[in-house]
N, CA and C of each residue as an Amber inpcrd file, in Angstrom:
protein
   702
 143.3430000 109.3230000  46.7220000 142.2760000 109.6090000  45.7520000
 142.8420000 109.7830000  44.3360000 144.1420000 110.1090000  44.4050000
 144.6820000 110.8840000  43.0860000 146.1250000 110.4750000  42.7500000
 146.7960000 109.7460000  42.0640000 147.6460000 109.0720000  42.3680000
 148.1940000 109.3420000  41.2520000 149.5020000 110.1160000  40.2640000
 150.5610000 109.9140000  39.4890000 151.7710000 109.4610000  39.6940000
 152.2370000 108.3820000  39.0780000 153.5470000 107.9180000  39.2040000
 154.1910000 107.7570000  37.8580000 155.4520000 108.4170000  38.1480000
 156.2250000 109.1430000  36.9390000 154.9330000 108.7930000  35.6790000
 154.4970000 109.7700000  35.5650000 153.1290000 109.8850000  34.3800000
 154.1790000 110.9620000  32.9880000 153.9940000 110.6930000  32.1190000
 154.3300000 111.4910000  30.7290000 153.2090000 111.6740000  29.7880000
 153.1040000 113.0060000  29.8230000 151.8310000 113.3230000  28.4310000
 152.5690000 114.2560000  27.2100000 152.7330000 113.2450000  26.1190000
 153.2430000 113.7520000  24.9780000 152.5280000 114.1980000  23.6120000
 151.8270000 115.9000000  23.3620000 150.7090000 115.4330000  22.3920000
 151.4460000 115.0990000  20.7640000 150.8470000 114.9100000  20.0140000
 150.9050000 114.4730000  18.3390000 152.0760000 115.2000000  18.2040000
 151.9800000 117.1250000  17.9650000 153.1130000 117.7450000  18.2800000
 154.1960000 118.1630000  18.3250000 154.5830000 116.7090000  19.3500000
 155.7350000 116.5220000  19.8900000 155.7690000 117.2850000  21.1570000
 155.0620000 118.3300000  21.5890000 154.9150000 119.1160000  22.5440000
 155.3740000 118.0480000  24.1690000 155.8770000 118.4340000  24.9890000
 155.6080000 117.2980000  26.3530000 155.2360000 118.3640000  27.1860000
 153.6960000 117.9850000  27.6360000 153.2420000 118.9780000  28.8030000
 152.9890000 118.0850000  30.2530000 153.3210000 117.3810000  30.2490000
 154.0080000 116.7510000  31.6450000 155.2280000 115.5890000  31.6640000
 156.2730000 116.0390000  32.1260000 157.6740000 114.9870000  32.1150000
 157.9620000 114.1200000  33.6390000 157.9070000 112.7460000  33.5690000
 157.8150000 112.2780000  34.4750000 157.2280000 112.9010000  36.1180000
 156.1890000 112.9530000  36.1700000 155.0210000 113.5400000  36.9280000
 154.6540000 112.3380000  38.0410000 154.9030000 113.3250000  39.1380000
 154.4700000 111.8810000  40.2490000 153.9020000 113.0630000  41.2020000
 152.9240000 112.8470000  41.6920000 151.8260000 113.3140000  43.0490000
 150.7090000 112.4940000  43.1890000 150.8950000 113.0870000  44.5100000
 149.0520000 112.5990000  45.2310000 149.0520000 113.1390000  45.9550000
 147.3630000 112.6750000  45.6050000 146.4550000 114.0180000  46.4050000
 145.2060000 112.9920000  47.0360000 145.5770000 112.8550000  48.6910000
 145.3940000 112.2450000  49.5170000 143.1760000 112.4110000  49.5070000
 142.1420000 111.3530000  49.7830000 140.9480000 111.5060000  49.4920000
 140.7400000 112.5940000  50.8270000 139.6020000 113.5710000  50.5420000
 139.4080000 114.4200000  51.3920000 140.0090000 115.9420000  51.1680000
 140.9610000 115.7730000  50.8630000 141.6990000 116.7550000  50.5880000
 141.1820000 117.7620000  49.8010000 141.7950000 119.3960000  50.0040000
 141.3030000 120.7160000  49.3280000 143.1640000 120.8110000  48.6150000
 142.9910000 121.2770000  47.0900000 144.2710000 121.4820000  46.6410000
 144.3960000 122.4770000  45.7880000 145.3280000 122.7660000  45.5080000
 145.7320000 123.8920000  44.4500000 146.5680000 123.6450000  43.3230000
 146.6260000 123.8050000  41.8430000 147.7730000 123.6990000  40.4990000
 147.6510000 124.7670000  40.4300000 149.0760000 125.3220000  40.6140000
 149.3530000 126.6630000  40.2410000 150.6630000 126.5110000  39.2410000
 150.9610000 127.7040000  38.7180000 152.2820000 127.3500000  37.3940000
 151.5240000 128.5910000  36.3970000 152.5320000 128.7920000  35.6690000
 152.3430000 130.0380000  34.8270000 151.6760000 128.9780000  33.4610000
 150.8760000 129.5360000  32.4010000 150.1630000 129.4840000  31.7790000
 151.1370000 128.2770000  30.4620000 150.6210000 127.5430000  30.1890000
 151.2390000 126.2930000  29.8370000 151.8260000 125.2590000  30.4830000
 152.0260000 125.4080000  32.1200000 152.8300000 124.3590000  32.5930000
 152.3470000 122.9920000  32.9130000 151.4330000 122.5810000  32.7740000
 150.7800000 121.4710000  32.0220000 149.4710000 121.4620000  33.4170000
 149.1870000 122.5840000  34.0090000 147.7360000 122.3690000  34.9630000
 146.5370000 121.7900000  34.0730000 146.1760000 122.1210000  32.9280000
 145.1220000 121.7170000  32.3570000 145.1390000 120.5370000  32.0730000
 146.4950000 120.2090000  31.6220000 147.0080000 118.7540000  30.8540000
 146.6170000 117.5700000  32.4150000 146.9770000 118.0140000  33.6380000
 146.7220000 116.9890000  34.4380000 145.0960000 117.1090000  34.6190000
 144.7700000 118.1640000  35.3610000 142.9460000 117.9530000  34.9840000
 142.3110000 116.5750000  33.6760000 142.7460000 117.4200000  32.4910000
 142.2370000 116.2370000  31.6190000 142.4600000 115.0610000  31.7850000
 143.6020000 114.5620000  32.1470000 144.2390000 113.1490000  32.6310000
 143.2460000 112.5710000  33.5260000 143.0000000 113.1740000  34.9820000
 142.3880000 112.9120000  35.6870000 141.1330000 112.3380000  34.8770000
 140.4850000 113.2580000  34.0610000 138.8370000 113.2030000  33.9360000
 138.8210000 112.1050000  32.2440000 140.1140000 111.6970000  31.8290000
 140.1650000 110.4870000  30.9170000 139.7880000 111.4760000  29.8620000
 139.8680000 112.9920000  29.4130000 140.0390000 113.8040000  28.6430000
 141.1790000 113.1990000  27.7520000 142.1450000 112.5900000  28.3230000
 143.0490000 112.4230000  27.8930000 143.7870000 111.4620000  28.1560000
 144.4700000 111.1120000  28.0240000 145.5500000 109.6710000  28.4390000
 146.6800000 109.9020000  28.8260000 147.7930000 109.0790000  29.4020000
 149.1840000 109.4810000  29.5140000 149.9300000 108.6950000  28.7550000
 150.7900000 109.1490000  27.8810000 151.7350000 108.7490000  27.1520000
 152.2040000 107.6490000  27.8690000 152.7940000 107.9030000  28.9300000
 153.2930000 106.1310000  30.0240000 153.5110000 106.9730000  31.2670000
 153.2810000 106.1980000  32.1520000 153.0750000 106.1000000  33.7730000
 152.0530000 105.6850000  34.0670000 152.1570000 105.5840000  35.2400000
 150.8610000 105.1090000  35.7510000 149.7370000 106.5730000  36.4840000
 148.1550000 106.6380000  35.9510000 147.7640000 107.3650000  36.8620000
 146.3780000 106.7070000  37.6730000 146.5450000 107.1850000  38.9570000
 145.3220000 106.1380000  39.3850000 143.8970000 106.9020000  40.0800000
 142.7930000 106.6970000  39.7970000 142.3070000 107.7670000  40.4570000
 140.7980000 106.7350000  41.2920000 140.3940000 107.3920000  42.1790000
 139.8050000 106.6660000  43.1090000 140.0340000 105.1620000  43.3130000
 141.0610000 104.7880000  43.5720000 141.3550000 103.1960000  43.5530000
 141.6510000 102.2810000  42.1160000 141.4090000 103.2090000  40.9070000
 141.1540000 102.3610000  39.9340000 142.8620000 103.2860000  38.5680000
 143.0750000 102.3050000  38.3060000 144.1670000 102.5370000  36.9920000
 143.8230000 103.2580000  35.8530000 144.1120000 104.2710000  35.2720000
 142.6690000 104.4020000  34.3200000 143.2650000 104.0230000  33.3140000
 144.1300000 103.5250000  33.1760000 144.8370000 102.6180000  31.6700000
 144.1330000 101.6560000  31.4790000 142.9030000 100.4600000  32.5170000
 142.5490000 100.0310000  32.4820000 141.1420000 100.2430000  32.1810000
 140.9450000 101.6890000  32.1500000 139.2370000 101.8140000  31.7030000
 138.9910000 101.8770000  30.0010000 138.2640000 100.7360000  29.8390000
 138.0590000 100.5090000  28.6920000 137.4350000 102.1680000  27.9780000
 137.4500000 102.3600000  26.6790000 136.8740000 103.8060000  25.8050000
 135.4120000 103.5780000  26.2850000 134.5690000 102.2670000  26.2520000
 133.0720000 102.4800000  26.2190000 132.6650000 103.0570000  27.6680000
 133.8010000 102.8250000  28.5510000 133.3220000 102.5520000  30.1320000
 133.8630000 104.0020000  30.5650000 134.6910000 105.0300000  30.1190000
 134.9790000 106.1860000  30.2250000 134.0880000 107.1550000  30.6970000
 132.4210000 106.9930000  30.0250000 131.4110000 107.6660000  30.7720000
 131.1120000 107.4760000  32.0340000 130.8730000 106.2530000  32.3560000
 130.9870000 105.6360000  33.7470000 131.1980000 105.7720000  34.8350000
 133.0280000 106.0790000  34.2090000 134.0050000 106.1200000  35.0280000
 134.2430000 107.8130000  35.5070000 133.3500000 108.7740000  34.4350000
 133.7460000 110.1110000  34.8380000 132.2210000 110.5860000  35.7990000
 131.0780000 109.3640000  36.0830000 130.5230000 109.6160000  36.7940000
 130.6160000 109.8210000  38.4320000 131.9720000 109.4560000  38.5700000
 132.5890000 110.2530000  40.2760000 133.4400000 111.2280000  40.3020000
 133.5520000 111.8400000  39.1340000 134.0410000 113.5950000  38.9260000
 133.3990000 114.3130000  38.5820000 133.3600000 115.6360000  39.4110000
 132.5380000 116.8120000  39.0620000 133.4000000 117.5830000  38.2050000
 133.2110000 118.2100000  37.1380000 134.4240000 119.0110000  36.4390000
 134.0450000 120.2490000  36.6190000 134.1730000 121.1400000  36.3400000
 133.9710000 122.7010000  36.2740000 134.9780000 123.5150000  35.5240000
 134.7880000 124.1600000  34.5270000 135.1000000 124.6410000  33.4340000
 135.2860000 126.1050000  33.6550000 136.3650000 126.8670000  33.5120000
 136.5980000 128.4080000  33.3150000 135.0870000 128.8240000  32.3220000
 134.8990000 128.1910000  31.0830000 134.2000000 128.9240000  30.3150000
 132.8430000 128.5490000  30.1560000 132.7430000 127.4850000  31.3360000
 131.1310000 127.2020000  31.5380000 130.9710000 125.8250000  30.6470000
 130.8580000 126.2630000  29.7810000 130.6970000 125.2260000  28.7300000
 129.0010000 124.9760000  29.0390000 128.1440000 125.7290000  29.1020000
 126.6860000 125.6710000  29.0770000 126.2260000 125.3690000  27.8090000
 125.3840000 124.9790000  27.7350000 124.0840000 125.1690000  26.4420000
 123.1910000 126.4850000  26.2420000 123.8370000 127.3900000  25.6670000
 123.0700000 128.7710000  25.7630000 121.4470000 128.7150000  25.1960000
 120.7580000 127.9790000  24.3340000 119.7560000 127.9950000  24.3420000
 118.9520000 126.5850000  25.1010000 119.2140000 125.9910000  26.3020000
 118.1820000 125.2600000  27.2670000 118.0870000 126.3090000  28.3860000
 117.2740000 125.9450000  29.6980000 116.9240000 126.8460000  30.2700000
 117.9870000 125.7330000  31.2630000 118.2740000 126.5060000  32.4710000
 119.6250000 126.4280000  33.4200000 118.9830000 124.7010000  33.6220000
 117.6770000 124.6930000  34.2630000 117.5710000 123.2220000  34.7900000
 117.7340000 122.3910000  34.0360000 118.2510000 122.3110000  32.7720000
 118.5480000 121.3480000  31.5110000 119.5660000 120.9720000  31.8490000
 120.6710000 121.9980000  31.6830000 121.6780000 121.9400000  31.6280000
 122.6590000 121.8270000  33.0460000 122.0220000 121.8610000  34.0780000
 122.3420000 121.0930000  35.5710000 121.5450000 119.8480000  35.3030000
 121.0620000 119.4050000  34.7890000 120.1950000 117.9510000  34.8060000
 120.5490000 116.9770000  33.9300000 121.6140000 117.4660000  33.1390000
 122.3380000 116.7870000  32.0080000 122.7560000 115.3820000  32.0660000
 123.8400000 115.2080000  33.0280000 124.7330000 114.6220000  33.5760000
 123.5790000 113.2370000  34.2190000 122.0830000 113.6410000  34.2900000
 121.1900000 112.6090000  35.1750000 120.4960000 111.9760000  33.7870000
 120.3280000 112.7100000  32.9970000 119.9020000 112.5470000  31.7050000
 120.7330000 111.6380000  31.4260000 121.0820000 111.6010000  30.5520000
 122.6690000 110.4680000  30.0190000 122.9520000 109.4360000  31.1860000
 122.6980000 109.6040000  32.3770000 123.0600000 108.0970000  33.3890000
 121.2350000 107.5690000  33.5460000 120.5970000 108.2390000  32.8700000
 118.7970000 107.5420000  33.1760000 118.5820000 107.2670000  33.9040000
 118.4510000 108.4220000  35.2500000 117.9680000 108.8640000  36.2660000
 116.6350000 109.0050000  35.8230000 115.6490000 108.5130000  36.2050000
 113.7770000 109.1580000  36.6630000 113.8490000 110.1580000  36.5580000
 113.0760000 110.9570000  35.9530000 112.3780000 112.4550000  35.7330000
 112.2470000 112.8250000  37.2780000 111.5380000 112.2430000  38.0210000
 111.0370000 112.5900000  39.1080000 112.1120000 112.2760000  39.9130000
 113.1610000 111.8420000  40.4380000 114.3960000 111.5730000  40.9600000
 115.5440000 113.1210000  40.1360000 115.3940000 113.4330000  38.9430000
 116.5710000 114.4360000  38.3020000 115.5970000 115.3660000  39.3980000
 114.4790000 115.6930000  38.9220000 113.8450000 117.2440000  39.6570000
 113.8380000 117.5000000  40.6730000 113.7030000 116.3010000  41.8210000
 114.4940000 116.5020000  42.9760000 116.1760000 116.9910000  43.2110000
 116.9490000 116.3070000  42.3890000 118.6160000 116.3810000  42.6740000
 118.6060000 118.0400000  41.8770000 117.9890000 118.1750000  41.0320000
 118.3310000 119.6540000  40.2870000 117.8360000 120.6530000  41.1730000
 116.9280000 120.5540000  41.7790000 117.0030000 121.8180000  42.6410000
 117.5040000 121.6640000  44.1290000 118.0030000 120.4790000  44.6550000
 119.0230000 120.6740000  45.1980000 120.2310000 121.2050000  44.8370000
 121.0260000 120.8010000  44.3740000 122.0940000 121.3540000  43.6160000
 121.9490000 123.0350000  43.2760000 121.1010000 123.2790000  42.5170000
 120.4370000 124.4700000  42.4970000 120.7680000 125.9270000  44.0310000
 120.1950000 125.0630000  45.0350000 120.0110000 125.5230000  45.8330000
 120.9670000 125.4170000  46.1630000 122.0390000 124.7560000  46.9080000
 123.8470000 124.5210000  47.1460000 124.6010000 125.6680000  46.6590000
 124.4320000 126.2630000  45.0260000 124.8590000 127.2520000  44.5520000
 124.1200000 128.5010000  44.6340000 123.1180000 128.2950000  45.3500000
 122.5930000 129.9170000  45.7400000 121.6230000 130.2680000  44.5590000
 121.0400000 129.6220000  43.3650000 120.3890000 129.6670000  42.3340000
 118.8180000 128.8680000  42.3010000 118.4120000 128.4240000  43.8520000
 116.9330000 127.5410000  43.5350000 116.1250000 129.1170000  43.1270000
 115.0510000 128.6050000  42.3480000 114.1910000 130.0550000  41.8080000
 114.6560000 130.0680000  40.2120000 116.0390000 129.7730000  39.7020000
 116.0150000 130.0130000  38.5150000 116.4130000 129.1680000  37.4450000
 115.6410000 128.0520000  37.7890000 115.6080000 126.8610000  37.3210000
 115.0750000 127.2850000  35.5540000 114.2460000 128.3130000  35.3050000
 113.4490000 128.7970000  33.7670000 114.5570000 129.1490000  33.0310000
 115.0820000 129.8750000  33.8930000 116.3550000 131.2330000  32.9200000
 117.1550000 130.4180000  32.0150000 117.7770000 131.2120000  30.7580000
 118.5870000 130.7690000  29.9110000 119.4420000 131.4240000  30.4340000
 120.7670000 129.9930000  30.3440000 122.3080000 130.8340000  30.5840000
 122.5310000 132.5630000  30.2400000 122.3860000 132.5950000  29.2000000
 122.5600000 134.2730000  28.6830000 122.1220000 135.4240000  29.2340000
 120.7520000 134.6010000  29.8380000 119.8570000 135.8460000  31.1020000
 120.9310000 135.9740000  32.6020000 122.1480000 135.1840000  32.6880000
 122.4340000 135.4050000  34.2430000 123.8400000 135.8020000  34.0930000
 124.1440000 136.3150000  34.6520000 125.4480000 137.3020000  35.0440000
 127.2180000 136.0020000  34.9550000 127.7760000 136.1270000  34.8270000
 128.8250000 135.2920000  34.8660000 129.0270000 134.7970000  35.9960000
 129.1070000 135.4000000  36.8700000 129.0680000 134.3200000  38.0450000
 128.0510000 133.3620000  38.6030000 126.9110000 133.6020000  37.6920000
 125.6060000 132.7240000  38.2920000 125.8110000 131.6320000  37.1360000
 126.1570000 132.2900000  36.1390000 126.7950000 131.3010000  35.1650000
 127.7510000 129.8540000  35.4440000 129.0940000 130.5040000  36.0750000
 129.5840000 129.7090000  36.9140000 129.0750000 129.2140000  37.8070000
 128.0200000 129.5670000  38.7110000 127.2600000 128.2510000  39.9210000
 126.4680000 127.4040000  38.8090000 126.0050000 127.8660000  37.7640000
 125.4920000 126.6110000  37.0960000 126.2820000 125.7100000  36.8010000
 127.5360000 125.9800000  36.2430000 128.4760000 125.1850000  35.9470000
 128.8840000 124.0110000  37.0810000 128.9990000 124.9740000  38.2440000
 129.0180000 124.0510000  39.8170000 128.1960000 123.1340000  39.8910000
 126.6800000 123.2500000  39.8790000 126.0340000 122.6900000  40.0020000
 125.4030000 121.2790000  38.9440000 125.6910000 121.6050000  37.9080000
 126.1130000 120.3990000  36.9400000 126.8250000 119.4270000  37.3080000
 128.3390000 120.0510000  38.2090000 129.0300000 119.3250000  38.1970000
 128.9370000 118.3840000  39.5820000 128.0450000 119.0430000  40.7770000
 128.1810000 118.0130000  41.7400000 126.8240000 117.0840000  41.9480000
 125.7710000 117.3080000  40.6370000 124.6270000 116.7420000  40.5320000
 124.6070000 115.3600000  41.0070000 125.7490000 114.7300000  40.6630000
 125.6550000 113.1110000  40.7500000 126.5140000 112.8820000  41.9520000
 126.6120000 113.8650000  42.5040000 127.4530000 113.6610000  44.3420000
 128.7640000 112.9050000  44.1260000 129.1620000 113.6650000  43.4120000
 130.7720000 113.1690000  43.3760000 132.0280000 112.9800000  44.2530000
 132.7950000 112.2870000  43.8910000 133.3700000 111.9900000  45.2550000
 134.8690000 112.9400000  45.0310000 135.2960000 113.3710000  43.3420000
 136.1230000 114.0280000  43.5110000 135.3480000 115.3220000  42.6480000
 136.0840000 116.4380000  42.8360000 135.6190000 117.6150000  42.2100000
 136.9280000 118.1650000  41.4360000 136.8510000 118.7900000  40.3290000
 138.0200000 119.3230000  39.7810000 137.5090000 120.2640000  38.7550000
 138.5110000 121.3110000  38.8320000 138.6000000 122.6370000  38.2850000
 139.7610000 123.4240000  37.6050000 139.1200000 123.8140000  36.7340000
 140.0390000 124.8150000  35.4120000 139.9760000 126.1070000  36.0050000
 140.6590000 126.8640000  36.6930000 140.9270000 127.9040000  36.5760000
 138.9830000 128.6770000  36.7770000 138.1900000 128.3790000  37.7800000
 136.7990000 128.8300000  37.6170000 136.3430000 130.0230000  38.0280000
 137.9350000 130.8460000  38.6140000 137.6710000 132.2260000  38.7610000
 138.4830000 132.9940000  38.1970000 138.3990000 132.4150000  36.9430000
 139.6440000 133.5890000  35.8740000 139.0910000 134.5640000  35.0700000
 137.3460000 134.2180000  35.2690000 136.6540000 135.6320000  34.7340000
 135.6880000 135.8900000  35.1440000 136.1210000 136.4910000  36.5760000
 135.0890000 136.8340000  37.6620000 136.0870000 137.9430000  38.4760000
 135.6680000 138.7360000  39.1650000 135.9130000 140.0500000  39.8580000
 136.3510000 139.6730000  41.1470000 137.3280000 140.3250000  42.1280000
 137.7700000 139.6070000  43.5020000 136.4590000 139.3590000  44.1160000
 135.3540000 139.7560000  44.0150000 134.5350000 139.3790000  45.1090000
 133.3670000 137.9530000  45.0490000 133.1990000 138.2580000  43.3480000
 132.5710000 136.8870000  42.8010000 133.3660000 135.4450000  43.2510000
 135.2680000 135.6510000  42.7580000 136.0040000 134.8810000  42.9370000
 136.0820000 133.8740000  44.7640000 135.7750000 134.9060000  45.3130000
 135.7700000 134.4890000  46.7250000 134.2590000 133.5100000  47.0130000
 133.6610000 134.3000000  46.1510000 132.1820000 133.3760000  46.2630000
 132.3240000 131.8360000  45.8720000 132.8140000 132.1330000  44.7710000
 132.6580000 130.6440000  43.7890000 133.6670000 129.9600000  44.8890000
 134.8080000 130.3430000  45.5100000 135.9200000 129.5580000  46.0540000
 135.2950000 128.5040000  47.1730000 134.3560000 129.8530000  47.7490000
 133.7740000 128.9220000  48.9400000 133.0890000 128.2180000  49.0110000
 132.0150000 128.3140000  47.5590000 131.1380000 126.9450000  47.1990000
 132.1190000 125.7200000  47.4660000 133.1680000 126.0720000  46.6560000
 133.9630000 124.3390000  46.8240000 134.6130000 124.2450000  47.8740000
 134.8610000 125.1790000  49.1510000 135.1720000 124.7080000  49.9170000
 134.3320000 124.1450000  51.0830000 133.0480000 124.6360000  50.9610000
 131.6780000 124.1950000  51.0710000 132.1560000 122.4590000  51.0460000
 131.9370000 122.3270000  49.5580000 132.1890000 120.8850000  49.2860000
 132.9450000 119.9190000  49.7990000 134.1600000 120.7530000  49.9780000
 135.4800000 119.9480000  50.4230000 135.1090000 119.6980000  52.0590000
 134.4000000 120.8910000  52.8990000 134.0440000 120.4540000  54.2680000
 133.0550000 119.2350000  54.5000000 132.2850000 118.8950000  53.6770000
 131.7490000 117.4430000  53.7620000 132.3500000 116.3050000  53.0760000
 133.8520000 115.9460000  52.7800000 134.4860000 115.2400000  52.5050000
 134.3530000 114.9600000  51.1320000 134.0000000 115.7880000  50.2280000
 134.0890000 115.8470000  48.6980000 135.6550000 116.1430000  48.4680000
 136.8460000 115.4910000  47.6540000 137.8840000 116.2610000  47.4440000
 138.4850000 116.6740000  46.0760000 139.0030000 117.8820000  46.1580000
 138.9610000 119.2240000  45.0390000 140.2770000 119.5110000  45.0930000
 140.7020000 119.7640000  43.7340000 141.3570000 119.7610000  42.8160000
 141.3070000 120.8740000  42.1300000 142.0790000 122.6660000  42.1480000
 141.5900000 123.2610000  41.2860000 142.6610000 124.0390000  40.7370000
 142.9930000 123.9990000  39.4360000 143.7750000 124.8860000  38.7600000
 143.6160000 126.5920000  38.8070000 144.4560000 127.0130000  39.1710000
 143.8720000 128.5790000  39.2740000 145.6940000 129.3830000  39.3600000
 145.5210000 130.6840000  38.5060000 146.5710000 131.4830000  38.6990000
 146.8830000 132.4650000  39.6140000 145.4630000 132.5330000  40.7120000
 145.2770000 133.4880000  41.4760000 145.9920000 133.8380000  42.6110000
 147.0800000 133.7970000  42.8850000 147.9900000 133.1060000  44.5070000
 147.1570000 134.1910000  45.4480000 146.8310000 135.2040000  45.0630000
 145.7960000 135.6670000  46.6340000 144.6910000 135.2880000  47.0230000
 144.1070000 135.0250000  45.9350000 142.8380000 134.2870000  46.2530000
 143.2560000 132.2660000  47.2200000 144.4840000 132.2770000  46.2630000
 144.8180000 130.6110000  47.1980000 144.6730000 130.8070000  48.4780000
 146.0100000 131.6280000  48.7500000 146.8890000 131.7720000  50.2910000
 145.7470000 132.2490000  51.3370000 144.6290000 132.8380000  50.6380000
 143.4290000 133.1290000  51.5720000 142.6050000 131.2350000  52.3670000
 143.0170000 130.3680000  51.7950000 142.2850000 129.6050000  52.3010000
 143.3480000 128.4170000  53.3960000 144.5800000 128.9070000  52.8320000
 145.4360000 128.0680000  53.5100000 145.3270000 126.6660000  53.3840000
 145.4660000 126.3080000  52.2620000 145.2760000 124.5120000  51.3320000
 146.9170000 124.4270000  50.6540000 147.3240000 123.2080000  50.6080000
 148.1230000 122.9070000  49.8800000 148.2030000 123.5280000  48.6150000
 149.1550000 124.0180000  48.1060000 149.2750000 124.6160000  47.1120000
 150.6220000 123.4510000  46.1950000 150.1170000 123.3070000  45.2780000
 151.0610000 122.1760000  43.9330000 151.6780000 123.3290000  43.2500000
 152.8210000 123.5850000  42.8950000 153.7870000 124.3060000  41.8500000
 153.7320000 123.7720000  40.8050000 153.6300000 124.1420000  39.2210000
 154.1360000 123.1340000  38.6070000 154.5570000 124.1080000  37.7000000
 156.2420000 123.7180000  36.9560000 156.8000000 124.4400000  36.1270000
 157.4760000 123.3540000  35.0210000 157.0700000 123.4360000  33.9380000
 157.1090000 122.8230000  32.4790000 157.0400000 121.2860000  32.7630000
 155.8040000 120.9270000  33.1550000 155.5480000 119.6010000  33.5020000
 155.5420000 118.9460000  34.3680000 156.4830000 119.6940000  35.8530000
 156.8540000 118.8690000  37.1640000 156.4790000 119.7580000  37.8800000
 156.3230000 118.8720000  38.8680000 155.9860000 119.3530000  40.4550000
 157.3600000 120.0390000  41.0150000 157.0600000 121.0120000  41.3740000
 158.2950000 121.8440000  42.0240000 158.2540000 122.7080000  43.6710000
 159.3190000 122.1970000  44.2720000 158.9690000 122.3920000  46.0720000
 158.9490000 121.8440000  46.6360000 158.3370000 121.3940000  47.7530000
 157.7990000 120.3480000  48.6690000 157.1640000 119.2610000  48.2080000
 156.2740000 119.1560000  46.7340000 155.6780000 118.6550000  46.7840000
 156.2650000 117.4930000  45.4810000 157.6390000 117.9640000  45.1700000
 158.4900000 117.2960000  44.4520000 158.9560000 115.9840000  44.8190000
 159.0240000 116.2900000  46.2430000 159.2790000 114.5820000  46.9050000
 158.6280000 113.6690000  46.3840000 159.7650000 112.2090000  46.3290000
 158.8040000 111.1870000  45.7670000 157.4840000 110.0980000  47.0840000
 155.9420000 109.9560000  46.3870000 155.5590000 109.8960000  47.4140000
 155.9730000 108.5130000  47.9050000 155.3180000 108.0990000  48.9970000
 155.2090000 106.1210000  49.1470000 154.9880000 105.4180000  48.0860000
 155.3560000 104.1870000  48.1590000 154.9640000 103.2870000  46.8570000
 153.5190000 103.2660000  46.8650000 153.2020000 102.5940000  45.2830000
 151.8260000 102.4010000  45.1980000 150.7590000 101.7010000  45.9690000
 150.0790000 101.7180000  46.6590000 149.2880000 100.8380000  46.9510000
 148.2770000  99.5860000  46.1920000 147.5640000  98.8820000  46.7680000
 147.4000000  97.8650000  45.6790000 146.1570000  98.6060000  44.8420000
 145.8510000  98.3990000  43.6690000 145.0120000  99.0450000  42.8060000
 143.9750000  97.9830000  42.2360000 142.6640000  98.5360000  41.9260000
 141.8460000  98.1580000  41.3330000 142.0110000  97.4250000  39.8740000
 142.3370000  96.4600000  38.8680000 142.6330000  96.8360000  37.6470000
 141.4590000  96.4740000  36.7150000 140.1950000  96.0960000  37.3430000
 139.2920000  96.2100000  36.0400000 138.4970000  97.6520000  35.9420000
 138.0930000  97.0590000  34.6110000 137.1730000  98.6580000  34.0930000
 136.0680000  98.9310000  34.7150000 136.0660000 100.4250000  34.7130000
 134.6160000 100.6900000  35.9000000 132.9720000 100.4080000  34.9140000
């Protein structure tokens, strides 16, 4: 599903927050980026979601190269990732069903096709009923299921995450965890940056190390060669 081979991300800078970077992360799969605060977890997220680019390597994600996705086709192409954001990244003045319905909006989905998928989704995160409310009316962790629910609106095939229980309480944290592992049990596969190692080791998933750009541990090995790849734009 997730494929880096020796990948380098160098910003303007000069900064290098990933140095020859090689993993995968097999489709199906539940995972973990862990690494102390700069070691480039965010920097691969963005990669993944074409946030960003790689200086050189190759990265490949659902079958496809993304060196090869043209800038116009980038929207497109981030329509089989769910993202989920530490800080939400909501619209504080729409009411929640806006802003879970977003993502259907912009791909021109039917009115009557979004209002169905939004309160599904809705409901997945434990939130059908508060489809009216403005972000600001709901507690941070309901905050975060909106955020969830934005993100798996369009039934994505991969899911990925910033750190989405870094400002939430041990018990919220366990909540939000299991939504996505929710996900991951019907063959959705997830991807999530987090500093939490008790909250990880509770689920017993692969856990990724990463210290100033590389994979470190087990998971340092180099994998199999590439398989054959997609190379046009999505």
């Amino acid at each position: 599903m997730i494929r880096f081979d020796h990948v380098w991300k160098r910003y303007p800078n000069g900064r290098e927050a990933l140095s020859d970077f090689t993993l995968d992360v097999p489709r199906g799969e539940m995972a973990f980026l862990t690494g102390h605060s700069g070691a480039g977890k965010s920097t691969l997220l963005k990669l993944i979601a074409l946030i960003e680019r790689p200086t050189r390597g190759t990265l490949v994600v659902n079958g496809q190269n993304t060196s090869t996705v043209a800038r116009s086709k980038i929207p497109a192409f981030r329509r089989q990732i769910g993202i989920v954001f530490q800080d939400h990244k909501l619209l504080m003045d729409r009411p929640v069903y806006d802003n879970v319905g977003l993502p259907l909006v912009i791909a021109g989905v039917p009115e009557k096709d979004i209002d169905k998928r939004v309160r599904a989704a809705l409901d997945q995160v434990g939130l059908l009923g508060r489809e009216r409310n403005r972000p600001i009316e709901l507690s941070t962790g309901e905050q975060q299921r909106v955020g969830i629910a934005r993100a798996i609106i369009a039934k994505p095939d991969l899911l990925i995450a910033d750190e989405p229980t870094g400002n939430l309480d041990p018990d919220l944290a366990v909540e939000i965890m299991n939504i996505f592992k929710r996900f991951n049990d019907v063959g959705v596969t997830v991807l999530i940056a987090s500093h939490d190692v008790h909250l990880i080791e509770r689920y017993g998933k692969r856990r990724i190390v990463i210290e100033s750009g590389r994979v470190v541990g087990p998971d340092a090995e180099p994998p199999p060669p590439l398989p054959s790849i997609v190379t046009g734009a999505a």
